[in-house]
N, CA, C and O atoms as CSV, one atom per row, in Angstrom:
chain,resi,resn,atom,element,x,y,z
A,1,UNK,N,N,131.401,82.977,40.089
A,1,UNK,CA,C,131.260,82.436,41.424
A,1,UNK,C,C,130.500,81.111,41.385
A,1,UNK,O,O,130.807,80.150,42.089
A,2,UNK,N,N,129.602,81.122,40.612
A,2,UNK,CA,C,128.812,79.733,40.420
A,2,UNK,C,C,129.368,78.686,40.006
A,2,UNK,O,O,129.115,77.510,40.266
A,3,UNK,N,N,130.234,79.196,39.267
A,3,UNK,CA,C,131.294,77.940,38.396
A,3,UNK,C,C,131.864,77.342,39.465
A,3,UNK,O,O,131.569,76.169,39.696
A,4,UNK,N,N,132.940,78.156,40.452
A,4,UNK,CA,C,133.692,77.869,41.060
A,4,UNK,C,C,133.272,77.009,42.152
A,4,UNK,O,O,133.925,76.082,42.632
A,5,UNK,N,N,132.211,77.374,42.469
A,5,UNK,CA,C,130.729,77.169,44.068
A,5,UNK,C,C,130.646,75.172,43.257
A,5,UNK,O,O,131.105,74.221,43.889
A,6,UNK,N,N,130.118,75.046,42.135
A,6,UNK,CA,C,130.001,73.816,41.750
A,6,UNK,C,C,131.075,73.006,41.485
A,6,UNK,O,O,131.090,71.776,41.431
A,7,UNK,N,N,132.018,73.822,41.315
A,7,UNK,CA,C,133.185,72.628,41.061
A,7,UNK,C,C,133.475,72.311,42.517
A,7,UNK,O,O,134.439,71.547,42.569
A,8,UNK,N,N,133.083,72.562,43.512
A,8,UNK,CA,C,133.656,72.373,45.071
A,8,UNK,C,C,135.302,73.526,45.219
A,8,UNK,O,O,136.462,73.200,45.471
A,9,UNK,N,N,134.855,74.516,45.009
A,9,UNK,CA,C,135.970,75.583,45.180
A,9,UNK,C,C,135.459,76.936,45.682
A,9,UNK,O,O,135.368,77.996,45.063
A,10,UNK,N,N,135.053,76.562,47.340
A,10,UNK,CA,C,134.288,77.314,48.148
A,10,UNK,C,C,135.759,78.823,48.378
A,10,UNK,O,O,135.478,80.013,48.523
A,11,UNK,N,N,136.496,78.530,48.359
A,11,UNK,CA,C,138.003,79.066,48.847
A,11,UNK,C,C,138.214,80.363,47.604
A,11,UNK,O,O,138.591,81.527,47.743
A,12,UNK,N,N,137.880,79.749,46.625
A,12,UNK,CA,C,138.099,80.182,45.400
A,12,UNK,C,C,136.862,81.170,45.057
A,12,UNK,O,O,137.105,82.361,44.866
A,13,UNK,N,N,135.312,80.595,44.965
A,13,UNK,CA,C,134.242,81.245,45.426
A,13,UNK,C,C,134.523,82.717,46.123
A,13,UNK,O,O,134.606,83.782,45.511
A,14,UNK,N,N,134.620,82.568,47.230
A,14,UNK,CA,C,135.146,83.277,48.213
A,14,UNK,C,C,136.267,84.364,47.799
A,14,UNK,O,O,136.221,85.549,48.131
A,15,UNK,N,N,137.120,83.860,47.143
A,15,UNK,CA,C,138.012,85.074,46.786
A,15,UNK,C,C,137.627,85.954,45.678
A,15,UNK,O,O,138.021,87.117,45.597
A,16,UNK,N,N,136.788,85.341,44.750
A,16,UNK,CA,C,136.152,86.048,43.826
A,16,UNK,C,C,134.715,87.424,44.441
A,16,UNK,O,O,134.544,88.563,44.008
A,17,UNK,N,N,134.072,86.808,45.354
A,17,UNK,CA,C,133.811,87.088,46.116
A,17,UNK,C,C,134.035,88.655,46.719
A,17,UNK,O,O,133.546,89.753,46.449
A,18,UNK,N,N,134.762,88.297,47.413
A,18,UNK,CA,C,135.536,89.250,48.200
A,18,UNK,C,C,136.618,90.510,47.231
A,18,UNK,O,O,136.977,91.555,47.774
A,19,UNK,N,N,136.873,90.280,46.272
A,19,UNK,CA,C,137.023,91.538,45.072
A,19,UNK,C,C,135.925,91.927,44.396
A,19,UNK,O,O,136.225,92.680,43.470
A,20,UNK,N,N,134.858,91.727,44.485
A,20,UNK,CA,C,133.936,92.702,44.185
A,20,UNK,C,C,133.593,93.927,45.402
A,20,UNK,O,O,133.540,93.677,46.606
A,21,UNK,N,N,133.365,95.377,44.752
A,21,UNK,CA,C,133.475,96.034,45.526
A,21,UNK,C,C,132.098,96.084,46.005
A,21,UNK,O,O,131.145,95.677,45.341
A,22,UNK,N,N,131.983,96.775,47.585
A,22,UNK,CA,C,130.856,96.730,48.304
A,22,UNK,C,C,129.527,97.227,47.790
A,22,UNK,O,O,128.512,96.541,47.902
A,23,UNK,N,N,129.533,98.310,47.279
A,23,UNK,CA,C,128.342,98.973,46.397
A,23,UNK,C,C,128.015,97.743,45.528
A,23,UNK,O,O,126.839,97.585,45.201
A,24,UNK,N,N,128.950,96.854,45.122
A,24,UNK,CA,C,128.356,95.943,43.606
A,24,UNK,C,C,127.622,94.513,44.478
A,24,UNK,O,O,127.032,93.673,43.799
A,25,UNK,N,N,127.721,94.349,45.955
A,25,UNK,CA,C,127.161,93.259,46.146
A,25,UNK,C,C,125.602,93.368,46.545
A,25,UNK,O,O,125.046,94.270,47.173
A,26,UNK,N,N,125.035,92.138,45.975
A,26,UNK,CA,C,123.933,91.892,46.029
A,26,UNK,C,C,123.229,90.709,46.582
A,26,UNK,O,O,123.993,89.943,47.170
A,27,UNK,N,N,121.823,90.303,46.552
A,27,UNK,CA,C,121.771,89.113,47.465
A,27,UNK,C,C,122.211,88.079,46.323
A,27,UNK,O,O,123.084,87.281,46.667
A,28,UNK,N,N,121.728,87.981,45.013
A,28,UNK,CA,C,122.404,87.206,44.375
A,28,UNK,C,C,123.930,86.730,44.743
A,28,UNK,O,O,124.225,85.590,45.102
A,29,UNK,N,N,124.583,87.514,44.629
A,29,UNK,CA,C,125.881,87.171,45.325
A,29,UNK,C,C,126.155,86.206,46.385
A,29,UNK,O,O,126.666,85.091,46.284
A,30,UNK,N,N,125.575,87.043,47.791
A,30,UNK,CA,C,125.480,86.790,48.856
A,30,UNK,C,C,125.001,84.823,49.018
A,30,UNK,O,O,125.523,83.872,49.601
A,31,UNK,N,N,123.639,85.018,48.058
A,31,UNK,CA,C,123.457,83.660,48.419
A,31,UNK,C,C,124.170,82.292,47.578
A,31,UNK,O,O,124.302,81.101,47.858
A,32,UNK,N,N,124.552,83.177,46.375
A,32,UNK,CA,C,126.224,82.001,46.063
A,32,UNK,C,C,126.993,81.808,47.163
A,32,UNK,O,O,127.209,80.845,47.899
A,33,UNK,N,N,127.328,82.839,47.118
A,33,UNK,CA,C,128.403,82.463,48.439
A,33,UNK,C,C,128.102,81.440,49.579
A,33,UNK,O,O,128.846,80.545,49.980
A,34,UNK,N,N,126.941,81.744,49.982
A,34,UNK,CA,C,125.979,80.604,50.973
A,34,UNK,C,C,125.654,79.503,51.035
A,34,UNK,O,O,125.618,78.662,51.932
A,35,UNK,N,N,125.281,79.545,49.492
A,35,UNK,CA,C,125.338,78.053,49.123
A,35,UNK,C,C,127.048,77.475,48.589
A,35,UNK,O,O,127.222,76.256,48.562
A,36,UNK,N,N,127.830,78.093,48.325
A,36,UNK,CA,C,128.946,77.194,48.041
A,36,UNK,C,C,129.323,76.731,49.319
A,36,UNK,O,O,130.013,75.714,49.377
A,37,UNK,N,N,128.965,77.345,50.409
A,37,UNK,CA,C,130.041,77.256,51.889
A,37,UNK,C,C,129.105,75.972,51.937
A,37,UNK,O,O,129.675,74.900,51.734
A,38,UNK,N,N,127.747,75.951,52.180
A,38,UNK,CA,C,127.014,74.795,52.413
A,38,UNK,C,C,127.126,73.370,51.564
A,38,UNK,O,O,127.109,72.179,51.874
A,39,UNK,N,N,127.215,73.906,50.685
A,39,UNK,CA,C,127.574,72.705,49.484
A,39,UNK,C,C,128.680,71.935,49.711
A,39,UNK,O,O,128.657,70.747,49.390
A,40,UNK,N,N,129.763,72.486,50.277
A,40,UNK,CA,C,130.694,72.409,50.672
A,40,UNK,C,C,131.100,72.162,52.445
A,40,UNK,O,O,132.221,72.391,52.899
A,41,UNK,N,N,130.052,71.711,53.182
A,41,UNK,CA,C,129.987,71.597,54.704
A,41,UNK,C,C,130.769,72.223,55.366
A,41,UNK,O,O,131.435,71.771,56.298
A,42,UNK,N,N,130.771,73.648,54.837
A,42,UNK,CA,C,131.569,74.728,55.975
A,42,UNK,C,C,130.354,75.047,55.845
A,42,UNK,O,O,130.000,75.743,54.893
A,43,UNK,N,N,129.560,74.638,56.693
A,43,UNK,CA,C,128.346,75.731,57.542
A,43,UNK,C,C,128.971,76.442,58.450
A,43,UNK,O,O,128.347,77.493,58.598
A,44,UNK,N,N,129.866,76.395,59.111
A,44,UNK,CA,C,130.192,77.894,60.495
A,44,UNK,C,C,130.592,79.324,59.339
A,44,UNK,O,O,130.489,80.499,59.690
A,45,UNK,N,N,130.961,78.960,58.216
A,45,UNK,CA,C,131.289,80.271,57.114
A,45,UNK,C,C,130.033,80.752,56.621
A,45,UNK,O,O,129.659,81.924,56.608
A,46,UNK,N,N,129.237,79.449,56.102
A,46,UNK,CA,C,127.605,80.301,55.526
A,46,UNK,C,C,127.019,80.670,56.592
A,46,UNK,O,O,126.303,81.611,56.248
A,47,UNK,N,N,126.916,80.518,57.508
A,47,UNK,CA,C,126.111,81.507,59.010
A,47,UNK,C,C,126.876,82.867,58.643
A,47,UNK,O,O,126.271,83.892,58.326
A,48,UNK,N,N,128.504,82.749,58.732
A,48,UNK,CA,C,128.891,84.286,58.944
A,48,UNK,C,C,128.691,84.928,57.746
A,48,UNK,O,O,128.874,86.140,57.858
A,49,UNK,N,N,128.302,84.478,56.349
A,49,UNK,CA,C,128.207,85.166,55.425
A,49,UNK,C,C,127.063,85.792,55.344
A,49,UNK,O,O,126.890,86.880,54.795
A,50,UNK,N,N,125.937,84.881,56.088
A,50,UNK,CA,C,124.485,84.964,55.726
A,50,UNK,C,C,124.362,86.418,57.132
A,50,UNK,O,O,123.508,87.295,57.000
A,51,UNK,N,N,124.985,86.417,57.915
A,51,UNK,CA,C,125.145,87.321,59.354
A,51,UNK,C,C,126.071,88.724,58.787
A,51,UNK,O,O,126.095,89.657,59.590
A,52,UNK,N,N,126.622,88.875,57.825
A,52,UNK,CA,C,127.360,89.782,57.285
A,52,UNK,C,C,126.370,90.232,56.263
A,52,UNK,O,O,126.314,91.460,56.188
A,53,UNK,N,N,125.470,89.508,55.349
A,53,UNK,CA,C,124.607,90.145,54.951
A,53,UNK,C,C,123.950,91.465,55.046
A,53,UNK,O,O,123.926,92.382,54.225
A,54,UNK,N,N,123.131,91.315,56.869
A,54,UNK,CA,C,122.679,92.039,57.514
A,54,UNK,C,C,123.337,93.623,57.312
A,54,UNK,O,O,122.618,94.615,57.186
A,55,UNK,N,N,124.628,93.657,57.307
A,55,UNK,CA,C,125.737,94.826,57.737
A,55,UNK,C,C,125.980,95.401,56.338
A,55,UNK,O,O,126.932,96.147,56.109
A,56,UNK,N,N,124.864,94.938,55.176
A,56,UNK,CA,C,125.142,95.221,53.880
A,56,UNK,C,C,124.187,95.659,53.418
A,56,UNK,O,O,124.122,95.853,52.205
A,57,UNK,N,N,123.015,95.986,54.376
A,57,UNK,CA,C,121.863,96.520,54.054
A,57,UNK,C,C,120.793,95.505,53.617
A,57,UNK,O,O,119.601,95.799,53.702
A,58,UNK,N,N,121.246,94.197,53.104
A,58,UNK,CA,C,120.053,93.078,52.300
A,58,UNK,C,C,119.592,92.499,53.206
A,58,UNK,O,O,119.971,92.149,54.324
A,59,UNK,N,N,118.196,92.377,52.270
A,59,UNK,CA,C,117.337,91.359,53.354
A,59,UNK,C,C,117.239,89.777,52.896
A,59,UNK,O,O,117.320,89.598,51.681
A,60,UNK,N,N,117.134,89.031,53.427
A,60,UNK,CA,C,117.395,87.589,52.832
A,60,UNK,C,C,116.357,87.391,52.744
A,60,UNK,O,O,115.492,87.684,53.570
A,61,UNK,N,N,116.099,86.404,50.871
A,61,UNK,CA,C,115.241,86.064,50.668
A,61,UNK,C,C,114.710,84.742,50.505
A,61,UNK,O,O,115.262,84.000,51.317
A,62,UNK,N,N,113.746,84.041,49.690
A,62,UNK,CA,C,113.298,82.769,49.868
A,62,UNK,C,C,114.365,81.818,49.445
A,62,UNK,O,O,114.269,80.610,49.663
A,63,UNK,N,N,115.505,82.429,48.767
A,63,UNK,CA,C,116.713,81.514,47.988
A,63,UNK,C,C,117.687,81.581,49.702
A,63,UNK,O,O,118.360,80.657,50.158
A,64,UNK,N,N,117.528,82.550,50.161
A,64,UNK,CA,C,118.678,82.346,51.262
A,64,UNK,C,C,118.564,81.916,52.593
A,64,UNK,O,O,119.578,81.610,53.220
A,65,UNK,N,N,117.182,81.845,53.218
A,65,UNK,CA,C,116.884,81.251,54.193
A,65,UNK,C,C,116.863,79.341,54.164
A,65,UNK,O,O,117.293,78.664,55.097
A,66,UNK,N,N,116.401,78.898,53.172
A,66,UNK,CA,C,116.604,77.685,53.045
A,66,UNK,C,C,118.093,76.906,53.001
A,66,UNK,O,O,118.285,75.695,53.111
A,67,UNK,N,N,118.939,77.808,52.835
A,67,UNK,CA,C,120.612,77.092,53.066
A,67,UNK,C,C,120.850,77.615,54.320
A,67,UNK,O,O,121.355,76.879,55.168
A,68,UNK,N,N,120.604,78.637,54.557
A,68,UNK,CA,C,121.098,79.031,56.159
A,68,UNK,C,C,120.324,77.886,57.182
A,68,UNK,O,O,120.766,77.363,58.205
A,69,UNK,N,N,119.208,77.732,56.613
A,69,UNK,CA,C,118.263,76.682,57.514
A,69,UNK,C,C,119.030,75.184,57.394
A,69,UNK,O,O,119.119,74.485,58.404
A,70,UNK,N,N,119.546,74.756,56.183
A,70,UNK,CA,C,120.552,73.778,56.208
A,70,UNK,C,C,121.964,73.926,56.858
A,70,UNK,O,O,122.676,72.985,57.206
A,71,UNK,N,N,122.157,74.797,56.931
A,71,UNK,CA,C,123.965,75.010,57.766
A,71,UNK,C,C,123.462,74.910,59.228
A,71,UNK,O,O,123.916,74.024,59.952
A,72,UNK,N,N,122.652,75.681,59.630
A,72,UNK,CA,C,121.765,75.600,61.076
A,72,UNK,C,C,121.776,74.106,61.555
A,72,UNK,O,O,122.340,73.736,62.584
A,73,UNK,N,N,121.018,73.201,60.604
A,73,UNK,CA,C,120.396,71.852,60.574
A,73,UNK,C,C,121.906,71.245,60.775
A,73,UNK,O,O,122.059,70.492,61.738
A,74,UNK,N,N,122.852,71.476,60.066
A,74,UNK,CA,C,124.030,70.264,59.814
A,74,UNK,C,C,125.083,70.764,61.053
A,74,UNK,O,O,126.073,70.096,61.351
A,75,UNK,N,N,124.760,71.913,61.666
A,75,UNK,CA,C,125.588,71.612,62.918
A,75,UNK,C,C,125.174,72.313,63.709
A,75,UNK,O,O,125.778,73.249,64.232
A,76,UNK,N,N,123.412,71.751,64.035
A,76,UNK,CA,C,123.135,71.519,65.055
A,76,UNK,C,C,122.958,72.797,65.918
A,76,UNK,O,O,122.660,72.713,67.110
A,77,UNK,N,N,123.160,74.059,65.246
A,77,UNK,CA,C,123.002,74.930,65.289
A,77,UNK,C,C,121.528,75.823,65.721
A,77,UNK,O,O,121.051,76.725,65.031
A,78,UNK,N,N,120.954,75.313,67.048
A,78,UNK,CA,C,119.445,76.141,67.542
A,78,UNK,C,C,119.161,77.043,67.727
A,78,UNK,O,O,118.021,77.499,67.643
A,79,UNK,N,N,120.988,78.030,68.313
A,79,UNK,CA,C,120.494,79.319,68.467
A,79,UNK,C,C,120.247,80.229,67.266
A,79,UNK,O,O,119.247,80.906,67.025
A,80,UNK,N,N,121.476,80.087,66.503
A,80,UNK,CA,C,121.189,80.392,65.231
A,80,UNK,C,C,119.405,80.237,64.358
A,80,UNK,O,O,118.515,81.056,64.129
A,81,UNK,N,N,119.543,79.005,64.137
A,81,UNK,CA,C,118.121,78.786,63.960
A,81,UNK,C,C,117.028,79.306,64.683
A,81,UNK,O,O,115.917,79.327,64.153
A,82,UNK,N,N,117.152,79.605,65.495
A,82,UNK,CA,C,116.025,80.375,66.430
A,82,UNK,C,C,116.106,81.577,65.863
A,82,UNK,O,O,115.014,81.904,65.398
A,83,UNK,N,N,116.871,82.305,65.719
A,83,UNK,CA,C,117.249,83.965,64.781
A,83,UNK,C,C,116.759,83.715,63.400
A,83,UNK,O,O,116.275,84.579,62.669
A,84,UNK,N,N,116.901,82.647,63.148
A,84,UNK,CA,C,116.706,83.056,61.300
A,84,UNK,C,C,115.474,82.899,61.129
A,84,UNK,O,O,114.933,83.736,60.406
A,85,UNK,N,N,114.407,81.535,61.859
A,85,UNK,CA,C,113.209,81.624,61.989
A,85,UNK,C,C,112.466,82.842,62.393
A,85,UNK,O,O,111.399,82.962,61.792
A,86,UNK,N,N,112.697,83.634,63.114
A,86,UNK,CA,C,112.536,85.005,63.408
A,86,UNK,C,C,112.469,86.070,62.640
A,86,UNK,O,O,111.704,87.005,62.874
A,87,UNK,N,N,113.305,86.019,61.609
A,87,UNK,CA,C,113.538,86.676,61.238
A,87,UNK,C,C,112.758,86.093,59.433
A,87,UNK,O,O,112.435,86.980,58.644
A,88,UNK,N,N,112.576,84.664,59.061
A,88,UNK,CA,C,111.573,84.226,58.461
A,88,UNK,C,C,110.029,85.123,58.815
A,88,UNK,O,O,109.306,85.728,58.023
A,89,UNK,N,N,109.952,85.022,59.586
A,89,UNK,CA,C,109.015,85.607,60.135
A,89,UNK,C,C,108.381,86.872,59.819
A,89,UNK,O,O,107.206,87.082,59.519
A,90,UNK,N,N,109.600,87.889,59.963
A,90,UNK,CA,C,109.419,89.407,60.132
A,90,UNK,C,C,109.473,89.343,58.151
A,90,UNK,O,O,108.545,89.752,57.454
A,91,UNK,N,N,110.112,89.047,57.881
A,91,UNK,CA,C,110.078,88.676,56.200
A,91,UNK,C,C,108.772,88.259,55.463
A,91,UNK,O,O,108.319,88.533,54.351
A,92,UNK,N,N,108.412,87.625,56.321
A,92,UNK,CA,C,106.917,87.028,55.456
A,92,UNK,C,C,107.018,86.352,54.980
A,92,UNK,O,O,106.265,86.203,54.017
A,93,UNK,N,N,108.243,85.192,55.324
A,93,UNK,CA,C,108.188,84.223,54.073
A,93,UNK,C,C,107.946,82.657,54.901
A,93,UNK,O,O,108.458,81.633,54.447
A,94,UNK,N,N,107.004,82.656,56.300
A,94,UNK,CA,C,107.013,81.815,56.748
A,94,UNK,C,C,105.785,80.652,55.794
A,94,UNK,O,O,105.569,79.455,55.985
A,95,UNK,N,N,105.370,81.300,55.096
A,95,UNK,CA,C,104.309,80.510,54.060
A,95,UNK,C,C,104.738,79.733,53.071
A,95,UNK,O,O,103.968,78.918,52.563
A,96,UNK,N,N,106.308,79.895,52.559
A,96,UNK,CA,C,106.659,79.974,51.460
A,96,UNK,C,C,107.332,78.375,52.172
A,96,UNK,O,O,107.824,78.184,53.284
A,97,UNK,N,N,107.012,77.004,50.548
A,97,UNK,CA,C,107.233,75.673,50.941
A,97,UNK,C,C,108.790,75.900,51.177
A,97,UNK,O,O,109.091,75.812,52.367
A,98,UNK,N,N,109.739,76.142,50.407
A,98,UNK,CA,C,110.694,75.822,50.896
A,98,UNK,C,C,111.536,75.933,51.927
A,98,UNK,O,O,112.360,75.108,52.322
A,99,UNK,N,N,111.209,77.325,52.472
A,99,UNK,CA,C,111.178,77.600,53.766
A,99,UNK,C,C,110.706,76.874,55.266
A,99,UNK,O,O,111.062,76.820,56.443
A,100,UNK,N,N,109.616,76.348,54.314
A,100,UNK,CA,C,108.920,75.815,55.584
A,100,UNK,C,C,108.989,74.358,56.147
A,100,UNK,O,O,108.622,73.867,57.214
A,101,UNK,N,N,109.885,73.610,54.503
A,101,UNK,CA,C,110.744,72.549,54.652
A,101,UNK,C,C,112.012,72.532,55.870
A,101,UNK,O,O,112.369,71.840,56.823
A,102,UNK,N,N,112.301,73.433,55.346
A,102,UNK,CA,C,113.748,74.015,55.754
A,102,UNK,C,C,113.800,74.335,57.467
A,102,UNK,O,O,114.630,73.889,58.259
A,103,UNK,N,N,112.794,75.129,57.723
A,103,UNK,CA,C,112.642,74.938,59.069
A,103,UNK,C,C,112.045,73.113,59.727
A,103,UNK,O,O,112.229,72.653,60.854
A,104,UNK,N,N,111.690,72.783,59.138
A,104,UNK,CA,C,111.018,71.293,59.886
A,104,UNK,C,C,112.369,70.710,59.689
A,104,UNK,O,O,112.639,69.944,60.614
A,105,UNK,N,N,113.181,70.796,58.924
A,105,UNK,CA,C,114.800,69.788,58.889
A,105,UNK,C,C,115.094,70.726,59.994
A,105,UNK,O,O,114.438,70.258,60.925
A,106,UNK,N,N,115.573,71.556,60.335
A,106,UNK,CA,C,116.335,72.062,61.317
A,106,UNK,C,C,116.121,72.139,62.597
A,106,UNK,O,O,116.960,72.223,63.494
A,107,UNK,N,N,114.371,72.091,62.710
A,107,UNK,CA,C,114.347,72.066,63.983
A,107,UNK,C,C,114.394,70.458,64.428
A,107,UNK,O,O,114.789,70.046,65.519
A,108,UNK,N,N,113.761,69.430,63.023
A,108,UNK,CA,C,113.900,67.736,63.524
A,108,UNK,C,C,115.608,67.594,64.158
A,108,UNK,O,O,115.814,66.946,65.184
A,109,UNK,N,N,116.742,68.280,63.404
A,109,UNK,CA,C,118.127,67.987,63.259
A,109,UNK,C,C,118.517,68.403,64.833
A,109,UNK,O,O,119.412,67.721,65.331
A,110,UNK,N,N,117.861,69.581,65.764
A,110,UNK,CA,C,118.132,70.007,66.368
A,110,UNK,C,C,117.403,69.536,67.797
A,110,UNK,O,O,117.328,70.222,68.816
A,111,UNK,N,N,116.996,68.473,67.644
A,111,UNK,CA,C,115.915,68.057,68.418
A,111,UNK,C,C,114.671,68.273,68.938
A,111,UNK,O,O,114.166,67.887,69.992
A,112,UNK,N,N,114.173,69.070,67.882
A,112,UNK,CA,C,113.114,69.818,68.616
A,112,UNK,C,C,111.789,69.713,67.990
A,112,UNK,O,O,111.104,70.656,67.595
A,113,UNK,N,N,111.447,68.210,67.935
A,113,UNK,CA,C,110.353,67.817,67.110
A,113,UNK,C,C,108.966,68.310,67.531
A,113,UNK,O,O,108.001,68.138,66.786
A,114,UNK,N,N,108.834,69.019,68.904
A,114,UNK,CA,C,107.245,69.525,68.726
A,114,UNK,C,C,107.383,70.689,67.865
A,114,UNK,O,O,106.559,71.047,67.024
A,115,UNK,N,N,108.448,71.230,68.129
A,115,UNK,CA,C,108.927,72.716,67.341
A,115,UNK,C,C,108.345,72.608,65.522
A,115,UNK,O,O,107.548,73.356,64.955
A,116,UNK,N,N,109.121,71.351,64.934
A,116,UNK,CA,C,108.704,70.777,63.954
A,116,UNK,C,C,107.838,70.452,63.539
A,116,UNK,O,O,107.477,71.074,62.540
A,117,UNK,N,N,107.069,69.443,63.957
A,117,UNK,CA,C,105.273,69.572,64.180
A,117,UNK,C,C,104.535,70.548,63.653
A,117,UNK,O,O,103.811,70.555,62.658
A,118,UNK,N,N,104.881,71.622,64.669
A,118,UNK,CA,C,104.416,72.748,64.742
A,118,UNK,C,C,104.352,73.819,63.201
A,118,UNK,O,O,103.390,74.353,62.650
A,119,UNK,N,N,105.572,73.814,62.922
A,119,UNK,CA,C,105.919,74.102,61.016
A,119,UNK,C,C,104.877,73.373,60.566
A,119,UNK,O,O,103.691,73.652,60.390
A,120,UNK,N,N,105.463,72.471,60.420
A,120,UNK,CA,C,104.431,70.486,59.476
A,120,UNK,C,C,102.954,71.403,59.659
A,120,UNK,O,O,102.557,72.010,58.665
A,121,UNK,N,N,102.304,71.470,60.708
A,121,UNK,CA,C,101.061,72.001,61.041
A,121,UNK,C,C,100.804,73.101,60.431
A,121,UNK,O,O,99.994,72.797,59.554
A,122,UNK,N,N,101.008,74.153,60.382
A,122,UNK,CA,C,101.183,75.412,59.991
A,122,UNK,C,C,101.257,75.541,58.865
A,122,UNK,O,O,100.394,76.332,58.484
A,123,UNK,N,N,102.146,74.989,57.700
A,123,UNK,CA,C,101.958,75.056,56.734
A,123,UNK,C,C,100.774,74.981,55.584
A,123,UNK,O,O,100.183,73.909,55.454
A,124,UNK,N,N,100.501,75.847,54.941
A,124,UNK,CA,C,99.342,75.887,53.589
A,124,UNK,C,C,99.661,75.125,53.062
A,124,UNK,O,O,98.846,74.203,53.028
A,125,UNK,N,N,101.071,74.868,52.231
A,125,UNK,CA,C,101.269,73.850,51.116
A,125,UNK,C,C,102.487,73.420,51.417
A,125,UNK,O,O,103.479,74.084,51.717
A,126,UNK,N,N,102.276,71.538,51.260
A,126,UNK,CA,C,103.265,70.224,51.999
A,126,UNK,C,C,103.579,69.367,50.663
A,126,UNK,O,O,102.705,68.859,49.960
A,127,UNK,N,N,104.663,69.307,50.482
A,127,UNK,CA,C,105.030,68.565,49.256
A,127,UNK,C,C,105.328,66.897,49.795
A,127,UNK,O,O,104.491,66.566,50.635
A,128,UNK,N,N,106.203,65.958,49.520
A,128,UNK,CA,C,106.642,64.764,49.737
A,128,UNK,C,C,107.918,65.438,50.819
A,128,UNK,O,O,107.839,65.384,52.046
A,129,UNK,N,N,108.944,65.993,50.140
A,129,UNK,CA,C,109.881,66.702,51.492
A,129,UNK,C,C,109.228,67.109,53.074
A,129,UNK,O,O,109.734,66.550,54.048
A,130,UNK,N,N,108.151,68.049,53.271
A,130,UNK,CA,C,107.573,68.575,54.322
A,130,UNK,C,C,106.954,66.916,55.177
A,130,UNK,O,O,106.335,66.962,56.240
C-alpha cells in the first residue's frame, strides 16, 4: 500500500486496501490509506476513510489526526474539523506538536484565527511550523 500511496496511485492504494479482510485491518493501514487520499488531494475520501475507522473499532492516533487535520484544512472543512479536534481531545493527544500544528493550519485555513491563537497559546512545545 505504501508503494502504491507514493507513486500517486491512491485508486490502486485503495484496492489493495479494500482486499484485506476486516479482522486484518489496522490503524497502520487505515492511516496509509489517509495519507495516500491526502497526498493525493482527495481529501472528501480521507475524511470518509478516517470516519470509517470509527466503525472498525480503532482509535486514531498521533500519525492519523495530523492528515485528517490536513484534508479538513485543504477543503475548508470546519465542521469536520470541529469533530476531530474533539475528539483530539478525548484522545489526549492535544499536547502532542504535531497535532497541535495541525490544528493551527486548519483552523488558520478555515478562518478561524482566534480559534488558532488559541492552539499557538496552549501549546507546551512550538517548533518553526507552530
Amino acid at each position: 500500500m505504501r508503494a502504491y500511496s507514493s507513486f500517486g496511485e491512491p485508486k490502486t492504494t485503495w484496492k489493495v486496501f479494500d482486499e484485506i479482510p476486516a479482522a486484518d485491518k489496522n490503524i497502520v493501514l487505515f492511516n496509509v490509506m489517509i495519507r495516500s487520499y491526502v497526498n493525493n488531494c482527495m481529501y472528501g475520501e480521507a475524511l470518509l476513510v478516517y470516519m470509517n475507522m470509527w466503525r472498525y473499532g480503532l482509535v486514531p492516533d498521533n500519525y492519523t489526526f495530523p492528515c485528517v487535520l490536513k484534508a479538513c484544512s485543504m477543503s475548508e472543512n470546519l465542521k469536520v474539523g470541529l469533530q476531530v479536534h474533539a475528539a483530539i481531545v478525548r484522545a489526549g493527544l492535544d499536547s502532542n506538536l504535531f497535532v497541535g500544528n495541525g490544528l493551527i493550519a486548519m483552523y488558520g485555513k478555515c478562518h478561524r484565527l482566534g480559534d488558532a491563537r488559541r492552539v499557538l497559546d496552549g501549546m507546551r512545545q512550538r517548533d518553526v511550523v507552530s
